[in-house]
C-alpha positions in Angstrom: -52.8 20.6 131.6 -51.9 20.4 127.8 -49.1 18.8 126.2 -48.0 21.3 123.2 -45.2 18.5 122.6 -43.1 16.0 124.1 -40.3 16.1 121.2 -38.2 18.4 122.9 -34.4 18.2 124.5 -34.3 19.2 127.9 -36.0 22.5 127.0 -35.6 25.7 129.3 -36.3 29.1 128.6 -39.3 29.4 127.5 -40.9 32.9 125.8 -44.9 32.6 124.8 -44.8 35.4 121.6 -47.9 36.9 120.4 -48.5 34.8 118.0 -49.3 31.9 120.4 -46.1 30.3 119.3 -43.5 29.4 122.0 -39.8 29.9 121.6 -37.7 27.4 124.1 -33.9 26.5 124.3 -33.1 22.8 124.0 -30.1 22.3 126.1 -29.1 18.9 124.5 -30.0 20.1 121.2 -27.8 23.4 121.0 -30.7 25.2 119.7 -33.1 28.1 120.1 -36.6 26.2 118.7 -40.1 27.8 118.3 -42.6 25.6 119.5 -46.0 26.7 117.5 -49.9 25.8 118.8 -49.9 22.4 117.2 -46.7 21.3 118.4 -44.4 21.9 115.3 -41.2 22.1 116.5 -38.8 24.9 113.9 -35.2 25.3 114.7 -34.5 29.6 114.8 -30.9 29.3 115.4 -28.2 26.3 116.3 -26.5 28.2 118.7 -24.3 25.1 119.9 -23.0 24.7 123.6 -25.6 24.9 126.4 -28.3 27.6 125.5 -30.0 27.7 128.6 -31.9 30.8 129.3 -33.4 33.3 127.1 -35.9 36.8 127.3 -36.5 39.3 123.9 -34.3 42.7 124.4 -34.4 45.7 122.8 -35.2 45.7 119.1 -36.6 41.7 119.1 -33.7 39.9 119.2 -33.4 37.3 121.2 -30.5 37.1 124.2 -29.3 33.7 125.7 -27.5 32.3 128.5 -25.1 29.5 127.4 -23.9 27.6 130.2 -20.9 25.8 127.6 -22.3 22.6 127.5 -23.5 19.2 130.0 -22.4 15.8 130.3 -25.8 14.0 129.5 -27.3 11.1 131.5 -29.9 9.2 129.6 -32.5 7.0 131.3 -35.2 5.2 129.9 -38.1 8.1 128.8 -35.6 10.9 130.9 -32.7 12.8 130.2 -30.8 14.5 132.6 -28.1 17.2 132.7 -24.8 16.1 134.3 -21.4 17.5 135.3 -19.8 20.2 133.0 -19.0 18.8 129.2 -16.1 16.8 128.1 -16.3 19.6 125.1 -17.2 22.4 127.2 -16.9 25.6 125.5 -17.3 28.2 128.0 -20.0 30.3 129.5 -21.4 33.5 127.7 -24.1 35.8 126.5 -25.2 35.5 123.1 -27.5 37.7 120.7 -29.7 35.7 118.4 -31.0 37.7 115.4 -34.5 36.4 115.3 -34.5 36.0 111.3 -31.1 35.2 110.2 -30.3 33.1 113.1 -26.8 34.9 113.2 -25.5 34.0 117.2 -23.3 37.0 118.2 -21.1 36.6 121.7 -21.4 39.8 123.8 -19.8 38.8 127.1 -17.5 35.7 128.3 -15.8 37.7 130.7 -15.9 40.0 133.6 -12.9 42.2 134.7 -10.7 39.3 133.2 -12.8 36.7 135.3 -14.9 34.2 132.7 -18.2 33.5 133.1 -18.5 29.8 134.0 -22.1 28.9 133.1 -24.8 31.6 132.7 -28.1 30.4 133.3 -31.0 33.1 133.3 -31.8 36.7 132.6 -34.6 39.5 132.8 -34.5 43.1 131.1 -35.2 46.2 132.5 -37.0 49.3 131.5 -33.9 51.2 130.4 -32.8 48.1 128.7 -30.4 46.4 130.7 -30.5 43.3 131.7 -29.6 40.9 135.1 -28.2 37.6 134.5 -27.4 34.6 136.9 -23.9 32.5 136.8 -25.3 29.2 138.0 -21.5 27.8 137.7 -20.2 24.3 136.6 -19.8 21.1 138.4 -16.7 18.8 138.5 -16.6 15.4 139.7 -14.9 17.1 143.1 -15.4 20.9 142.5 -18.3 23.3 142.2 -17.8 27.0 140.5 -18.2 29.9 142.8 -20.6 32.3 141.3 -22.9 35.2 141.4 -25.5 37.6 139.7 -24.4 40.5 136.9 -25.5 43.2 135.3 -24.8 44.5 131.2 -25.8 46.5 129.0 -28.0 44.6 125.4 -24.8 46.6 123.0 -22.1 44.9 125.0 -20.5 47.5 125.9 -20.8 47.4 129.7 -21.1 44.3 132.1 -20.6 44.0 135.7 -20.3 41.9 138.9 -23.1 43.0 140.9 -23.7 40.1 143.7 -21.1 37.7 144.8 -21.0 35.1 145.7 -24.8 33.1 145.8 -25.3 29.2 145.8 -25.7 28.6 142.3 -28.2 31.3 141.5 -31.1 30.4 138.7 -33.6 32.2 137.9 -34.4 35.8 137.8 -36.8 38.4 137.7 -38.0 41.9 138.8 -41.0 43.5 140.2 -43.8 45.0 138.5 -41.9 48.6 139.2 -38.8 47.6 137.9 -37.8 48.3 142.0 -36.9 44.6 143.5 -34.9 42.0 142.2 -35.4 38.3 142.5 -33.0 35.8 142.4 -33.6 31.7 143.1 -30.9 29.7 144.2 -30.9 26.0 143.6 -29.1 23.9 145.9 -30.6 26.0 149.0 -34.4 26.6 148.0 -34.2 29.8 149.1 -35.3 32.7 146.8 -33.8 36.2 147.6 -35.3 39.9 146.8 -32.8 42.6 146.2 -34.4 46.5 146.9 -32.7 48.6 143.4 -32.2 52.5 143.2 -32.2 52.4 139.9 -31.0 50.2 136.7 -28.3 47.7 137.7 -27.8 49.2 141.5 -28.6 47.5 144.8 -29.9 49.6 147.4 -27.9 47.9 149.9 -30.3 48.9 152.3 -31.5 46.0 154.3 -28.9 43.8 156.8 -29.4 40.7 156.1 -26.7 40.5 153.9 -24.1 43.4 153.0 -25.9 44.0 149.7 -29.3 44.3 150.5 -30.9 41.1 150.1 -33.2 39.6 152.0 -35.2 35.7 152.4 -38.3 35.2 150.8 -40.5 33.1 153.2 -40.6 29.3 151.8 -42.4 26.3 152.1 -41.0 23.3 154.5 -39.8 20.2 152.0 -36.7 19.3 150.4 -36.2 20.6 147.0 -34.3 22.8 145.0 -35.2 26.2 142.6 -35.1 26.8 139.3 -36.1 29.4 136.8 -38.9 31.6 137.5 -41.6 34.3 136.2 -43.4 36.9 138.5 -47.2 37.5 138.5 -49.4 40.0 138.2 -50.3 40.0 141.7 -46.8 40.2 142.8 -45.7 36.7 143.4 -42.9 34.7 142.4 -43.4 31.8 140.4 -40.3 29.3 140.6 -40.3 26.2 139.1 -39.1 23.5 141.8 -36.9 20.5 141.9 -37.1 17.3 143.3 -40.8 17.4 144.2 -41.6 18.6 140.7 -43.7 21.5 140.4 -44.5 25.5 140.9 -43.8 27.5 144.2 -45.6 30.7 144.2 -43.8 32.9 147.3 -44.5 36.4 148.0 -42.3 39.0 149.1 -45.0 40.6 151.2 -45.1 37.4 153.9 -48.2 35.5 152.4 -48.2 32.2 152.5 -47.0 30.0 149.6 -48.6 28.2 147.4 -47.4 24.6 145.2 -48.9 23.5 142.1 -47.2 19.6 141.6 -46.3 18.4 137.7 -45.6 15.3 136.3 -41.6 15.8 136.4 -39.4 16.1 138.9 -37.4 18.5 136.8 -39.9 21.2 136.3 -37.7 23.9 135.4 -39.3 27.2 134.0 -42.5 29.2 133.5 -43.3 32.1 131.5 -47.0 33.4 130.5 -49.1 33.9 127.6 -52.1 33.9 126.0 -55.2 36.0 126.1 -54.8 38.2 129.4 -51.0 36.3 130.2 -53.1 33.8 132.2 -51.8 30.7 130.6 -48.6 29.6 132.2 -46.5 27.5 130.1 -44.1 24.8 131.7 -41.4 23.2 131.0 -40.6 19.5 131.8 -37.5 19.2 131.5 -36.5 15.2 131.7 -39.8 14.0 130.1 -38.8 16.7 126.9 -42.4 18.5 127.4 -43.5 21.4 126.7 -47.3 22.1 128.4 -49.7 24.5 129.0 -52.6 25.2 131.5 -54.7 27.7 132.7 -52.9 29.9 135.6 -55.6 31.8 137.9 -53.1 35.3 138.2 -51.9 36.8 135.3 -48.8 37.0 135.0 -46.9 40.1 134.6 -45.8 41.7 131.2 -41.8 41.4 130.3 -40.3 44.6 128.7 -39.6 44.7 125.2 -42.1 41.4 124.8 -45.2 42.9 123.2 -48.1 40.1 123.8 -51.9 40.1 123.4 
C-alpha cells in the first residue's frame, strides 16, 4: 500500500483520471480536489456544504452528491463526521464544470419532497444516473430515505426505491442490467434486476421492487461506498473493522482486505489495466494506493488507460 497523501479532509469520492491524477471530495473542506501522482493536492472547485460523492457524466463534467454539511468531531490524528450541520444547507445534486469550477444545482427536490443528504451516484449507458439519499441524523431523529433516478440536463428526476436504511454506495453491472446498492447501518448490500435505464424489474420477491440480499460475511460493521470489478464482484468499503468486502451476486464466497482506518470509505480503480484500487481513509485524511489482483470494471463516460 502507498500513501499518495495524508493532507486530506475526510476525502470520499474518489475518480482515478487518465492522467494518473486522482480527483476526491473533501467533506470538511467543501471542495472538489485533484490529488496528482506526487501527492499535490489542487482545489478544482469550492463547492461548499458536504460534497460527498462524485462520478464524470456526459461531456466531462463532474456530478456531486452534497449531503448539506456535518457536525465535525475532531480527535487527535482523526476526524470524524457527526450529526447534520448547525449551518446545514440542504441536500442536492451539483454539476461541476471541470475548468471553470462553476457549481450548478440540478436537483434539491423530488415531487416537492427535498433531498436530505445525497451521498453517491453511478451513470449509465444512456446517461442517466442512480443516486443514493443516505439521510441526516439528529440528536433523536434519523431521515427516512431511498435510491433515485435523473437525468445529467436536469430535466427529469425520480423516486425509484423507498425506503432503504441509509443507502451508500452504488453501482451497476458490467451490462448496465443489475443495480447495487449498500446500506450502512445494516451491512447488507442489495442487487436490483433493471429492464432498462432507471426501471426496476420488480421481478424477484424478496422485496416488492425486485431486490434481493447479497450473501455477506459474519462481523459487525457497516457499508460504505463501493466500485464493481471486472470479474463481477462488489467492492464496498467497510466500517468499523476498516477495510474492503468483495461479495458476489452469483453466491461466491466473500472476500476482506483490512486497512489501517476504521473508516475506509470508498474505492475506485485506475492505472494501467484498472488494477490499482485506490482507497480512501477517511479519519486518518489518506488517500492510498495498491495493487488490486481483479480489474476493475470501466465507468461510462470515464475514458482511462
Amino acid at each position: 500500500m502507498r500513501v499518495i497523501t495524508d493532507q486530506l479532509q475526510f476525502p470520499e469520492g474518489p475518480i482515478a483520471l487518465p492522467d494518473g491524477s486522482v480527483l476526491v471530495v473533501e467533506i470538511a473542506r467543501g471542495t472538489l480536489s485533484r490529488v496528482d501522482e506526487d501527492g499535490t493536492i489542487e482545489v478544482v472547485s469550492e463547492v461548499g456544504g458536504g460534497p460527498n460523492g462524485a462520478a464524470i457524466g456526459p461531456g466531462g463534467q463532474c456530478y456531486i452528491c452534497n449531503n448539506g454539511g456535518f457536525n465535525w468531531i475532531r480527535r487527535p490524528g482523526r476526524t470524524y463526521p457527526g450529526d447534520q450541520a448547525d449551518d446545514y444547507s440542504g441536500g442536492r445534486i451539483e454539476r461541476v464544470d471541470m475548468q471553470s469550477g462553476r457549481v450548478d444545482v440540478l436537483y434539491e427536490a423530488v415531487n416537492g419532497v427535498r433531498l436530505c443528504g445525497p451521498n453517491d451516484l453511478v451513470f449509465d449507458d444512456q446517461g442517466g444516473f442512480w443516486f443514493t439519499d443516505h439521510g441526516k441524523t439528529r440528536p433523536r431523529e434519523r431521515d427516512r430515505t431511498g435510491v433515485f433516478y435523473a437525468k445529467a440536463d436536469g430535466s427529469h428526476i425520480e423516486e425509484a426505491i423507498f425506503p432503504l436504511e441509509a443507502p451508500n454506495g452504488i453501482g451497476l453491472s458490467a451490462r448496465n442490467d443489475e443495480l447495487y446498492i449498500a446500506e450502512t447501518p445494516t451491512g447488507r448490500l442489495w442487487a436490483y434486476p433493471l429492464k432498462g435505464s432507471g426501471q426496476l424489474t420488480g421481478e424477484r420477491l424478496d422485496r416488492p421492487d425486485g431486490g434481493r440480499v447479497v450473501v455477506g460475511r459474519n462481523s459487525y460493521f457497516m457499508f460504505d461506498s463501493l466500485a464493481v470489478d471486472a470479474d463481477g464482484g462488489v467492492c464496498v468499503a467497510t466500517l468499523i473493522d476498516g477495510g474492503i468486502t468483495t461479495l458476489y451476486p452469483d453466491g461466491r464466497d466473500p472476500k476482506f482486505v483490512p486497512m489501517p482506518d476504521r473508516l475506509t470509505t470508498n474505492i475506485c480503480f485506475g492505472g494501467n489495466d484498472l488494477k490499482t484500487a485506490y482507497v480512501t481513509l477517511s479519519s486518518t485524511g489518506q488517500l492510498v494506493a495498491m495493487d488490486w489482483d481483479v480489474a476493475g470494471l470501466p465507468l461510462n463516460y470515464l475514458n482511462v488507460n
